[in-house]
C-alpha positions as CSV (number, residue, x, y, z in Angstrom):
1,X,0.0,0.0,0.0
2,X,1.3,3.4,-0.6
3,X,1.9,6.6,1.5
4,X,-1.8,7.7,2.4
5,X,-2.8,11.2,1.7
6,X,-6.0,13.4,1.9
7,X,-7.5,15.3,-1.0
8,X,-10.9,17.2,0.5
9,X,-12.9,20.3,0.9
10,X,-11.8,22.9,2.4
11,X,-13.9,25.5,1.5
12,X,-17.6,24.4,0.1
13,X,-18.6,27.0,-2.7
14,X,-19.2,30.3,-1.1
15,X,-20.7,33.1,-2.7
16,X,-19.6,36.6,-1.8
17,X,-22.3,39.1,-2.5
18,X,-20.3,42.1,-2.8
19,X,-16.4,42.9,-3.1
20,X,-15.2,40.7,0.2
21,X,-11.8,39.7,2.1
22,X,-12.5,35.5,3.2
23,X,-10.0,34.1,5.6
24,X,-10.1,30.3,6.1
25,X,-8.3,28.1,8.4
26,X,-6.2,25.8,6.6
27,X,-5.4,22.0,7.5
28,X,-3.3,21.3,10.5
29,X,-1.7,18.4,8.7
30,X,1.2,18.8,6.2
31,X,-0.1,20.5,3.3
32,X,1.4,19.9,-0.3
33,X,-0.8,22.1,-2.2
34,X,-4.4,23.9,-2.8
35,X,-6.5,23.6,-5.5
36,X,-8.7,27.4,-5.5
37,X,-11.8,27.7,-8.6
38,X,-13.2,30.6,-9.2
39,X,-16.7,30.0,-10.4
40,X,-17.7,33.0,-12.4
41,X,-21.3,33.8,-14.1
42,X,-20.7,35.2,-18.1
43,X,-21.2,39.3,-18.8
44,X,-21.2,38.9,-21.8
45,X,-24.4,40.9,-23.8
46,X,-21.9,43.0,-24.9
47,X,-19.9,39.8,-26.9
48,X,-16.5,42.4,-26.7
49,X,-16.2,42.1,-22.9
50,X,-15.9,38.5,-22.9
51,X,-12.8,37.7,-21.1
52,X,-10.7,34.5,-21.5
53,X,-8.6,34.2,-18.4
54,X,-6.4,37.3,-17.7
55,X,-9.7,39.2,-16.7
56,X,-11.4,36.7,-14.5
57,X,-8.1,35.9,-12.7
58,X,-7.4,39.6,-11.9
59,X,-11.1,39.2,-9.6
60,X,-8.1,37.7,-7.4
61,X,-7.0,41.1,-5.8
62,X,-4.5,38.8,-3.4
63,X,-4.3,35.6,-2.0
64,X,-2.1,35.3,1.5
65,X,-1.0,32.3,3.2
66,X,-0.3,33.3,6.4
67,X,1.4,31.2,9.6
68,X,1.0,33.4,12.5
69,X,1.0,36.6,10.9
70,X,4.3,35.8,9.1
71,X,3.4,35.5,5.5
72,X,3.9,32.1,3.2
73,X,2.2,33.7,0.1
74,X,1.3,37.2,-1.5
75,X,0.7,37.1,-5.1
76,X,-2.0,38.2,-7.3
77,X,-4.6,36.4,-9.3
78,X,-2.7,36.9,-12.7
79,X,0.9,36.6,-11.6
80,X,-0.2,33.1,-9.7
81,X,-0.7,32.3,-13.0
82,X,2.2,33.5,-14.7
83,X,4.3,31.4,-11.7
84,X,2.6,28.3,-12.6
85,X,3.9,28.8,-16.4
86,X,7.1,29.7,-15.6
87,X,8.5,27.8,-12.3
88,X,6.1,24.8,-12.6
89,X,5.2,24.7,-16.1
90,X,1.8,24.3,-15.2
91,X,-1.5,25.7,-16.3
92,X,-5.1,26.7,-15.0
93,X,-7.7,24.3,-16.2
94,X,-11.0,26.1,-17.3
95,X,-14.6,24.1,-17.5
96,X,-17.3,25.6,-19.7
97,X,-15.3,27.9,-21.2
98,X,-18.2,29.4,-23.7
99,X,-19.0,32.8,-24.6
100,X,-22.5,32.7,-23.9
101,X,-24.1,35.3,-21.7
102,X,-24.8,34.0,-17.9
103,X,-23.7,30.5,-18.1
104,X,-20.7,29.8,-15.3
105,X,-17.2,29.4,-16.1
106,X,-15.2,26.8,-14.0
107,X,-11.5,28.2,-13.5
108,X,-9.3,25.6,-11.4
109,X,-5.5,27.2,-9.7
110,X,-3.8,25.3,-8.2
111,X,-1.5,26.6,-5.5
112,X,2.1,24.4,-4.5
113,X,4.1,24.9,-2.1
114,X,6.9,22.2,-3.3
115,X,8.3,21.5,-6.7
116,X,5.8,19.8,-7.9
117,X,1.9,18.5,-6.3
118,X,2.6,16.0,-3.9
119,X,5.6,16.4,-3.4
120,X,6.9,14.4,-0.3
121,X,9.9,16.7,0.5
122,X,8.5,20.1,-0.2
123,X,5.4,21.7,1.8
124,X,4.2,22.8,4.7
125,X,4.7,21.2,7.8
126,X,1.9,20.5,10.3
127,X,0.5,23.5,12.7
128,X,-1.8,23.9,15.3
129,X,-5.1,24.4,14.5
130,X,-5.7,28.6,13.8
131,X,-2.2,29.0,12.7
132,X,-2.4,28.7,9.1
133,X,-4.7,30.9,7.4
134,X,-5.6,31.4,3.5
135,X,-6.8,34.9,3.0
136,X,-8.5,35.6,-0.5
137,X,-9.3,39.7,-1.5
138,X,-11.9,38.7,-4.5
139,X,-14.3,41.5,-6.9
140,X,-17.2,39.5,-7.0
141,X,-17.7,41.6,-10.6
142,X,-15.8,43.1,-13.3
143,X,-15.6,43.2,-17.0
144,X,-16.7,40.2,-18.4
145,X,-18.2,38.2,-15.2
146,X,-20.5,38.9,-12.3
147,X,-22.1,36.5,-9.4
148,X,-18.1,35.0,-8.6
149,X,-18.1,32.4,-6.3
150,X,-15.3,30.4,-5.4
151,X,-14.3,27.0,-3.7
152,X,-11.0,25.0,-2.0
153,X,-9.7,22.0,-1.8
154,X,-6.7,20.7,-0.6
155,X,-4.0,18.1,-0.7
156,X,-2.4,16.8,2.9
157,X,0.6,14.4,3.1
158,X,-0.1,12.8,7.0
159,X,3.2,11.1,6.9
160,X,5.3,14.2,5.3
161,X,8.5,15.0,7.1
162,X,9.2,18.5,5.0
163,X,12.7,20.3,4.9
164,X,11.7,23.1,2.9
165,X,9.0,24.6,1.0
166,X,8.2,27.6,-1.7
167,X,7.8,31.2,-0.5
168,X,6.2,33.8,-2.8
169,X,6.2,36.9,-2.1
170,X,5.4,39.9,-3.7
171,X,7.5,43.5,-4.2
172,X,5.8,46.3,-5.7
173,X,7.8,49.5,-6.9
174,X,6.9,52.0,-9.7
175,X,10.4,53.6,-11.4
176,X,10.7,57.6,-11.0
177,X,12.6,57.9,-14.0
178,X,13.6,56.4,-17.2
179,X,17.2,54.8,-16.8
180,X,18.9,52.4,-13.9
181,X,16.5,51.5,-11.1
182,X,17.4,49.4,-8.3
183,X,14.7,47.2,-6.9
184,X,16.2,46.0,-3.5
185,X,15.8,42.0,-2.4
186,X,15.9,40.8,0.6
187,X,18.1,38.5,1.9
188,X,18.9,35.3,3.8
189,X,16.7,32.5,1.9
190,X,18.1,31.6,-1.3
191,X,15.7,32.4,-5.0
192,X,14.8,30.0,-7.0
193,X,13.3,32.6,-9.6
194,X,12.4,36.3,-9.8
195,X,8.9,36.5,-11.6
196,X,8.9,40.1,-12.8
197,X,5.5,42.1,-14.3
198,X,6.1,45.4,-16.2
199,X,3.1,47.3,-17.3
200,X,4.4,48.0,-21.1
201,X,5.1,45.0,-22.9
202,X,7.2,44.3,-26.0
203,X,4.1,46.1,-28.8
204,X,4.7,48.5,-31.8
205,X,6.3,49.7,-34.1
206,X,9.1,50.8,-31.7
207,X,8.9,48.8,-28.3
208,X,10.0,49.9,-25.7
209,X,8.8,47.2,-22.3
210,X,9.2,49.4,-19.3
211,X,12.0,47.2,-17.6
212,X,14.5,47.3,-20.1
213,X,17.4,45.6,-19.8
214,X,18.2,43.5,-16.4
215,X,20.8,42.1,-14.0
216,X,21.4,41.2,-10.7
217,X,23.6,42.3,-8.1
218,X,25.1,41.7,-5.1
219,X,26.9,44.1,-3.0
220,X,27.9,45.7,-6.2
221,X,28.9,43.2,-8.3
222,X,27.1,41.4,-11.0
223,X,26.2,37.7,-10.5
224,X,24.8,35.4,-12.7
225,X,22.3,37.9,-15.0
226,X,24.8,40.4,-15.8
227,X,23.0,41.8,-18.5
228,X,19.3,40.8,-20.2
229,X,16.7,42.3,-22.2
230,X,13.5,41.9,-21.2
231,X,12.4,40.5,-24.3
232,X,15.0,37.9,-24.6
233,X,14.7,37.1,-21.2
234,X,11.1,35.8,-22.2
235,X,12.6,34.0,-24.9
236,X,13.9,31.4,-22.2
237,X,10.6,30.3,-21.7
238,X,11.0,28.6,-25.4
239,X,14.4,27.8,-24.4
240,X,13.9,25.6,-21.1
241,X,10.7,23.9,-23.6
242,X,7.9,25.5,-22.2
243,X,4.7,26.6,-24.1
244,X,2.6,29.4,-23.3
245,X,-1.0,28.9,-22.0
246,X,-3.7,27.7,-24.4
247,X,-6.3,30.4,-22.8
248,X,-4.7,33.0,-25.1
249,X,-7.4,35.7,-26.5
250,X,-8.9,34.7,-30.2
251,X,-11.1,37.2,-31.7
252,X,-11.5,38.7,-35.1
253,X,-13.9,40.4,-37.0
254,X,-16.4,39.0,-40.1
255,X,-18.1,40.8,-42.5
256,X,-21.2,39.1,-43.6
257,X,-23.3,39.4,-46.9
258,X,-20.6,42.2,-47.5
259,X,-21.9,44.3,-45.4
260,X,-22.0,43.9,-41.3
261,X,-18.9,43.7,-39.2
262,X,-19.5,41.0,-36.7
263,X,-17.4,40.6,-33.8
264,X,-16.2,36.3,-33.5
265,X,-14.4,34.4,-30.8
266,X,-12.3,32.5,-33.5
267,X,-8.6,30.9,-33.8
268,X,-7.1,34.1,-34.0
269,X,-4.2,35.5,-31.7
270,X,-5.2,38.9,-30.7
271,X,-2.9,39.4,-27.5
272,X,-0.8,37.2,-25.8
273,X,-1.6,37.0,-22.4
274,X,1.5,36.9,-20.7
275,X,3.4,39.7,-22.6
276,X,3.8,41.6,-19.1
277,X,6.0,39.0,-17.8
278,X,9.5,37.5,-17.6
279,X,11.3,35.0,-15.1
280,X,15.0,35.3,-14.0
281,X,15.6,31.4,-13.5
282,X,18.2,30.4,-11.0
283,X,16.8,26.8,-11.3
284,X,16.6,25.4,-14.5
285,X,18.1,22.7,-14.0
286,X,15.4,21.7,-11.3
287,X,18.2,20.6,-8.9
288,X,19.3,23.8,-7.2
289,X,22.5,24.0,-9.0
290,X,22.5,27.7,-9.6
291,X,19.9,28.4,-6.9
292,X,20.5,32.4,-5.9
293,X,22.4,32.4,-2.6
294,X,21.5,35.5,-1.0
295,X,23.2,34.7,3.2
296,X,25.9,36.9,4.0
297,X,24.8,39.2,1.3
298,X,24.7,43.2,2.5
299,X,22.9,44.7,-0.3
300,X,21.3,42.5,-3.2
301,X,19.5,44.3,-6.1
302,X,17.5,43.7,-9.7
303,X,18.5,46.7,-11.7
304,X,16.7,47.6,-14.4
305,X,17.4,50.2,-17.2
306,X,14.0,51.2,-17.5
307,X,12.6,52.5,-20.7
308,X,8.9,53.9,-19.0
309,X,9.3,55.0,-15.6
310,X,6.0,53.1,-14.6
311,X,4.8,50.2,-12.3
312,X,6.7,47.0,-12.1
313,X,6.1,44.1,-9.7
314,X,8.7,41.5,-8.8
315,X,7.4,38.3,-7.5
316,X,10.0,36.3,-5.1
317,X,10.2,32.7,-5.3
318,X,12.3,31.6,-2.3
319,X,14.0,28.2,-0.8
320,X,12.8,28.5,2.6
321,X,14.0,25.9,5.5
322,X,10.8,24.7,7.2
323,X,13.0,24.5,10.6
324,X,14.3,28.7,9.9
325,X,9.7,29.7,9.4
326,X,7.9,27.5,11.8
Protein backbone atom coordinates (compact mmCIF):
# COMPACT_ATOMS: atom_id res chain seq x y z
CA UNK A 1 0.00 0.00 0.00
CA UNK A 2 1.30 3.37 -0.65
CA UNK A 3 1.91 6.60 1.53
CA UNK A 4 -1.76 7.65 2.44
CA UNK A 5 -2.83 11.24 1.65
CA UNK A 6 -5.97 13.38 1.93
CA UNK A 7 -7.54 15.34 -0.97
CA UNK A 8 -10.89 17.25 0.52
CA UNK A 9 -12.92 20.30 0.87
CA UNK A 10 -11.77 22.94 2.44
CA UNK A 11 -13.91 25.54 1.53
CA UNK A 12 -17.62 24.39 0.06
CA UNK A 13 -18.60 26.98 -2.71
CA UNK A 14 -19.22 30.34 -1.14
CA UNK A 15 -20.72 33.10 -2.74
CA UNK A 16 -19.64 36.62 -1.77
CA UNK A 17 -22.30 39.09 -2.49
CA UNK A 18 -20.32 42.06 -2.81
CA UNK A 19 -16.40 42.90 -3.06
CA UNK A 20 -15.19 40.67 0.19
CA UNK A 21 -11.77 39.69 2.12
CA UNK A 22 -12.54 35.54 3.19
CA UNK A 23 -9.96 34.13 5.63
CA UNK A 24 -10.08 30.26 6.11
CA UNK A 25 -8.26 28.07 8.36
CA UNK A 26 -6.25 25.80 6.57
CA UNK A 27 -5.37 22.00 7.48
CA UNK A 28 -3.33 21.33 10.52
CA UNK A 29 -1.74 18.45 8.69
CA UNK A 30 1.20 18.83 6.22
CA UNK A 31 -0.07 20.53 3.25
CA UNK A 32 1.39 19.89 -0.28
CA UNK A 33 -0.80 22.13 -2.17
CA UNK A 34 -4.38 23.92 -2.76
CA UNK A 35 -6.52 23.62 -5.50
CA UNK A 36 -8.74 27.38 -5.55
CA UNK A 37 -11.75 27.71 -8.57
CA UNK A 38 -13.21 30.65 -9.22
CA UNK A 39 -16.67 30.04 -10.42
CA UNK A 40 -17.73 32.97 -12.36
CA UNK A 41 -21.26 33.78 -14.10
CA UNK A 42 -20.67 35.19 -18.05
CA UNK A 43 -21.23 39.27 -18.80
CA UNK A 44 -21.16 38.91 -21.78
CA UNK A 45 -24.38 40.89 -23.81
CA UNK A 46 -21.90 43.05 -24.87
CA UNK A 47 -19.92 39.78 -26.85
CA UNK A 48 -16.50 42.41 -26.65
CA UNK A 49 -16.17 42.10 -22.91
CA UNK A 50 -15.89 38.47 -22.93
CA UNK A 51 -12.82 37.69 -21.08
CA UNK A 52 -10.74 34.48 -21.54
CA UNK A 53 -8.59 34.18 -18.38
CA UNK A 54 -6.41 37.28 -17.66
CA UNK A 55 -9.74 39.22 -16.68
CA UNK A 56 -11.43 36.75 -14.47
CA UNK A 57 -8.06 35.94 -12.70
CA UNK A 58 -7.41 39.58 -11.88
CA UNK A 59 -11.11 39.16 -9.64
CA UNK A 60 -8.08 37.69 -7.44
CA UNK A 61 -6.97 41.08 -5.80
CA UNK A 62 -4.53 38.75 -3.36
CA UNK A 63 -4.30 35.55 -2.00
CA UNK A 64 -2.09 35.31 1.49
CA UNK A 65 -1.03 32.35 3.18
CA UNK A 66 -0.27 33.27 6.41
CA UNK A 67 1.43 31.24 9.61
CA UNK A 68 1.00 33.36 12.54
CA UNK A 69 0.99 36.58 10.86
CA UNK A 70 4.25 35.76 9.07
CA UNK A 71 3.42 35.52 5.50
CA UNK A 72 3.91 32.10 3.20
CA UNK A 73 2.16 33.66 0.11
CA UNK A 74 1.27 37.22 -1.51
CA UNK A 75 0.73 37.15 -5.08
CA UNK A 76 -1.98 38.16 -7.35
CA UNK A 77 -4.58 36.39 -9.30
CA UNK A 78 -2.74 36.91 -12.69
CA UNK A 79 0.88 36.56 -11.60
CA UNK A 80 -0.16 33.07 -9.74
CA UNK A 81 -0.69 32.31 -13.05
CA UNK A 82 2.21 33.50 -14.73
CA UNK A 83 4.26 31.39 -11.66
CA UNK A 84 2.64 28.33 -12.57
CA UNK A 85 3.92 28.81 -16.37
CA UNK A 86 7.11 29.67 -15.57
CA UNK A 87 8.48 27.77 -12.32
CA UNK A 88 6.15 24.84 -12.56
CA UNK A 89 5.21 24.69 -16.06
CA UNK A 90 1.83 24.28 -15.17
CA UNK A 91 -1.46 25.75 -16.26
CA UNK A 92 -5.09 26.70 -15.00
CA UNK A 93 -7.72 24.31 -16.24
CA UNK A 94 -11.03 26.12 -17.28
CA UNK A 95 -14.57 24.07 -17.52
CA UNK A 96 -17.28 25.60 -19.74
CA UNK A 97 -15.30 27.93 -21.24
CA UNK A 98 -18.18 29.43 -23.75
CA UNK A 99 -18.98 32.78 -24.60
CA UNK A 100 -22.47 32.66 -23.89
CA UNK A 101 -24.09 35.34 -21.74
CA UNK A 102 -24.78 34.04 -17.89
CA UNK A 103 -23.68 30.53 -18.11
CA UNK A 104 -20.72 29.82 -15.25
CA UNK A 105 -17.22 29.41 -16.05
CA UNK A 106 -15.18 26.83 -13.96
CA UNK A 107 -11.48 28.19 -13.49
CA UNK A 108 -9.25 25.60 -11.37
CA UNK A 109 -5.53 27.19 -9.67
CA UNK A 110 -3.80 25.29 -8.19
CA UNK A 111 -1.51 26.60 -5.46
CA UNK A 112 2.07 24.39 -4.52
CA UNK A 113 4.05 24.91 -2.07
CA UNK A 114 6.90 22.19 -3.30
CA UNK A 115 8.35 21.54 -6.74
CA UNK A 116 5.84 19.78 -7.93
CA UNK A 117 1.92 18.48 -6.25
CA UNK A 118 2.59 15.97 -3.85
CA UNK A 119 5.56 16.42 -3.45
CA UNK A 120 6.90 14.35 -0.34
CA UNK A 121 9.90 16.66 0.49
CA UNK A 122 8.54 20.05 -0.24
CA UNK A 123 5.38 21.65 1.77
CA UNK A 124 4.24 22.78 4.71
CA UNK A 125 4.66 21.18 7.84
CA UNK A 126 1.88 20.51 10.33
CA UNK A 127 0.49 23.49 12.74
CA UNK A 128 -1.75 23.88 15.33
CA UNK A 129 -5.12 24.45 14.51
CA UNK A 130 -5.66 28.59 13.80
CA UNK A 131 -2.20 29.00 12.66
CA UNK A 132 -2.42 28.69 9.10
CA UNK A 133 -4.67 30.88 7.36
CA UNK A 134 -5.64 31.38 3.47
CA UNK A 135 -6.75 34.89 2.98
CA UNK A 136 -8.47 35.62 -0.50
CA UNK A 137 -9.33 39.71 -1.49
CA UNK A 138 -11.86 38.72 -4.47
CA UNK A 139 -14.27 41.53 -6.86
CA UNK A 140 -17.15 39.48 -6.98
CA UNK A 141 -17.68 41.55 -10.61
CA UNK A 142 -15.81 43.10 -13.31
CA UNK A 143 -15.58 43.20 -16.97
CA UNK A 144 -16.75 40.19 -18.40
CA UNK A 145 -18.16 38.23 -15.18
CA UNK A 146 -20.48 38.93 -12.31
CA UNK A 147 -22.09 36.49 -9.41
CA UNK A 148 -18.07 35.05 -8.61
CA UNK A 149 -18.07 32.41 -6.27
CA UNK A 150 -15.28 30.40 -5.36
CA UNK A 151 -14.30 27.00 -3.71
CA UNK A 152 -11.04 25.05 -1.98
CA UNK A 153 -9.68 21.95 -1.76
CA UNK A 154 -6.71 20.69 -0.58
CA UNK A 155 -3.99 18.06 -0.70
CA UNK A 156 -2.43 16.77 2.89
CA UNK A 157 0.60 14.36 3.13
CA UNK A 158 -0.06 12.83 7.01
CA UNK A 159 3.21 11.13 6.91
CA UNK A 160 5.30 14.21 5.30
CA UNK A 161 8.45 15.04 7.06
CA UNK A 162 9.19 18.51 4.98
CA UNK A 163 12.75 20.28 4.87
CA UNK A 164 11.72 23.13 2.86
CA UNK A 165 8.95 24.61 1.05
CA UNK A 166 8.20 27.65 -1.66
CA UNK A 167 7.81 31.25 -0.55
CA UNK A 168 6.21 33.79 -2.83
CA UNK A 169 6.16 36.95 -2.13
CA UNK A 170 5.41 39.95 -3.70
CA UNK A 171 7.46 43.46 -4.16
CA UNK A 172 5.76 46.29 -5.74
CA UNK A 173 7.78 49.54 -6.94
CA UNK A 174 6.86 52.01 -9.68
CA UNK A 175 10.36 53.64 -11.40
CA UNK A 176 10.67 57.60 -11.04
CA UNK A 177 12.55 57.93 -14.00
CA UNK A 178 13.63 56.41 -17.21
CA UNK A 179 17.18 54.85 -16.80
CA UNK A 180 18.88 52.38 -13.90
CA UNK A 181 16.52 51.52 -11.07
CA UNK A 182 17.37 49.40 -8.29
CA UNK A 183 14.74 47.16 -6.92
CA UNK A 184 16.24 46.00 -3.45
CA UNK A 185 15.81 42.05 -2.43
CA UNK A 186 15.86 40.79 0.61
CA UNK A 187 18.11 38.46 1.94
CA UNK A 188 18.93 35.34 3.78
CA UNK A 189 16.75 32.52 1.89
CA UNK A 190 18.11 31.59 -1.30
CA UNK A 191 15.72 32.39 -4.96
CA UNK A 192 14.82 29.96 -7.04
CA UNK A 193 13.33 32.57 -9.63
CA UNK A 194 12.41 36.31 -9.77
CA UNK A 195 8.87 36.47 -11.61
CA UNK A 196 8.85 40.13 -12.83
CA UNK A 197 5.46 42.09 -14.26
CA UNK A 198 6.13 45.37 -16.16
CA UNK A 199 3.06 47.33 -17.31
CA UNK A 200 4.44 47.96 -21.10
CA UNK A 201 5.11 45.04 -22.89
CA UNK A 202 7.21 44.31 -25.96
CA UNK A 203 4.14 46.06 -28.76
CA UNK A 204 4.74 48.48 -31.75
CA UNK A 205 6.34 49.69 -34.05
CA UNK A 206 9.05 50.81 -31.70
CA UNK A 207 8.85 48.80 -28.35
CA UNK A 208 9.98 49.95 -25.70
CA UNK A 209 8.85 47.19 -22.30
CA UNK A 210 9.18 49.37 -19.31
CA UNK A 211 11.96 47.15 -17.60
CA UNK A 212 14.51 47.31 -20.14
CA UNK A 213 17.40 45.56 -19.83
CA UNK A 214 18.22 43.47 -16.44
CA UNK A 215 20.78 42.10 -14.04
CA UNK A 216 21.36 41.24 -10.73
CA UNK A 217 23.65 42.25 -8.07
CA UNK A 218 25.12 41.72 -5.06
CA UNK A 219 26.92 44.15 -2.98
CA UNK A 220 27.87 45.68 -6.22
CA UNK A 221 28.95 43.22 -8.25
CA UNK A 222 27.08 41.36 -10.96
CA UNK A 223 26.18 37.72 -10.55
CA UNK A 224 24.77 35.38 -12.67
CA UNK A 225 22.31 37.87 -14.97
CA UNK A 226 24.81 40.38 -15.81
CA UNK A 227 23.04 41.82 -18.45
CA UNK A 228 19.28 40.84 -20.25
CA UNK A 229 16.70 42.32 -22.22
CA UNK A 230 13.45 41.90 -21.19
CA UNK A 231 12.44 40.50 -24.28
CA UNK A 232 14.98 37.94 -24.59
CA UNK A 233 14.66 37.07 -21.23
CA UNK A 234 11.11 35.82 -22.24
CA UNK A 235 12.58 33.98 -24.94
CA UNK A 236 13.86 31.38 -22.25
CA UNK A 237 10.57 30.28 -21.69
CA UNK A 238 11.02 28.58 -25.39
CA UNK A 239 14.44 27.84 -24.45
CA UNK A 240 13.88 25.64 -21.09
CA UNK A 241 10.70 23.87 -23.63
CA UNK A 242 7.93 25.47 -22.23
CA UNK A 243 4.67 26.56 -24.05
CA UNK A 244 2.62 29.39 -23.29
CA UNK A 245 -0.98 28.91 -22.05
CA UNK A 246 -3.68 27.66 -24.39
CA UNK A 247 -6.27 30.41 -22.81
CA UNK A 248 -4.74 32.98 -25.15
CA UNK A 249 -7.44 35.70 -26.54
CA UNK A 250 -8.92 34.71 -30.22
CA UNK A 251 -11.06 37.19 -31.72
CA UNK A 252 -11.48 38.72 -35.12
CA UNK A 253 -13.94 40.44 -36.97
CA UNK A 254 -16.36 39.00 -40.13
CA UNK A 255 -18.07 40.81 -42.51
CA UNK A 256 -21.18 39.05 -43.61
CA UNK A 257 -23.33 39.36 -46.94
CA UNK A 258 -20.59 42.19 -47.53
CA UNK A 259 -21.90 44.30 -45.45
CA UNK A 260 -21.96 43.94 -41.32
CA UNK A 261 -18.95 43.71 -39.22
CA UNK A 262 -19.52 40.98 -36.69
CA UNK A 263 -17.43 40.60 -33.75
CA UNK A 264 -16.18 36.35 -33.55
CA UNK A 265 -14.39 34.45 -30.78
CA UNK A 266 -12.26 32.48 -33.55
CA UNK A 267 -8.65 30.93 -33.82
CA UNK A 268 -7.10 34.11 -34.00
CA UNK A 269 -4.20 35.53 -31.67
CA UNK A 270 -5.25 38.89 -30.67
CA UNK A 271 -2.86 39.39 -27.47
CA UNK A 272 -0.79 37.17 -25.78
CA UNK A 273 -1.64 36.96 -22.38
CA UNK A 274 1.47 36.90 -20.69
CA UNK A 275 3.39 39.68 -22.62
CA UNK A 276 3.83 41.63 -19.10
CA UNK A 277 5.97 38.97 -17.78
CA UNK A 278 9.51 37.49 -17.59
CA UNK A 279 11.28 35.04 -15.07
CA UNK A 280 14.97 35.34 -13.97
CA UNK A 281 15.58 31.43 -13.53
CA UNK A 282 18.18 30.37 -11.02
CA UNK A 283 16.77 26.83 -11.27
CA UNK A 284 16.62 25.44 -14.47
CA UNK A 285 18.06 22.70 -13.99
CA UNK A 286 15.42 21.71 -11.32
CA UNK A 287 18.22 20.56 -8.91
CA UNK A 288 19.28 23.83 -7.21
CA UNK A 289 22.47 23.97 -9.00
CA UNK A 290 22.51 27.74 -9.59
CA UNK A 291 19.92 28.45 -6.93
CA UNK A 292 20.46 32.38 -5.88
CA UNK A 293 22.36 32.38 -2.60
CA UNK A 294 21.53 35.51 -0.98
CA UNK A 295 23.20 34.71 3.18
CA UNK A 296 25.90 36.92 4.03
CA UNK A 297 24.81 39.24 1.34
CA UNK A 298 24.74 43.20 2.48
CA UNK A 299 22.89 44.68 -0.34
CA UNK A 300 21.32 42.52 -3.21
CA UNK A 301 19.52 44.28 -6.06
CA UNK A 302 17.49 43.73 -9.69
CA UNK A 303 18.50 46.71 -11.71
CA UNK A 304 16.67 47.56 -14.36
CA UNK A 305 17.44 50.18 -17.19
CA UNK A 306 13.97 51.23 -17.48
CA UNK A 307 12.59 52.50 -20.66
CA UNK A 308 8.92 53.89 -19.05
CA UNK A 309 9.28 54.95 -15.64
CA UNK A 310 6.04 53.06 -14.64
CA UNK A 311 4.76 50.20 -12.28
CA UNK A 312 6.65 47.02 -12.08
CA UNK A 313 6.15 44.07 -9.69
CA UNK A 314 8.65 41.52 -8.75
CA UNK A 315 7.39 38.27 -7.47
CA UNK A 316 9.95 36.27 -5.10
CA UNK A 317 10.20 32.69 -5.35
CA UNK A 318 12.28 31.60 -2.25
CA UNK A 319 13.96 28.20 -0.78
CA UNK A 320 12.83 28.47 2.59
CA UNK A 321 13.95 25.95 5.49
CA UNK A 322 10.82 24.72 7.17
CA UNK A 323 13.03 24.47 10.62
CA UNK A 324 14.28 28.74 9.86
CA UNK A 325 9.75 29.65 9.44
CA UNK A 326 7.87 27.49 11.79
Amino acid sequence: MGEPFIHSVLVEEADPAADTIASHDLPVTPLSGLLLELKPLNETATITDYQTAVGILDAINSIRVLHRGKTVLDIRGRDLWAALQHRWRADVTQSNMVQTDNDRRSIVIPIMFGRHWGDPTEGLPATTAGELVLRLDLDVAGTGYDDLRYQVEALELPDATFAHFNRMTTIAQTFAATGNNDIILPVGWPYRGLLLFNTTEFAGAAPAPGLGRLSIRRDGVEQGYVGTDFERLRGLFGALGKTHSVYSEHRHHVIVNDTVDVFALNPQDWHQQLDEFAYMDFDFTRDDRYILETKGANRLVLRSDAEVAEAMRVILIEKVPVADFF
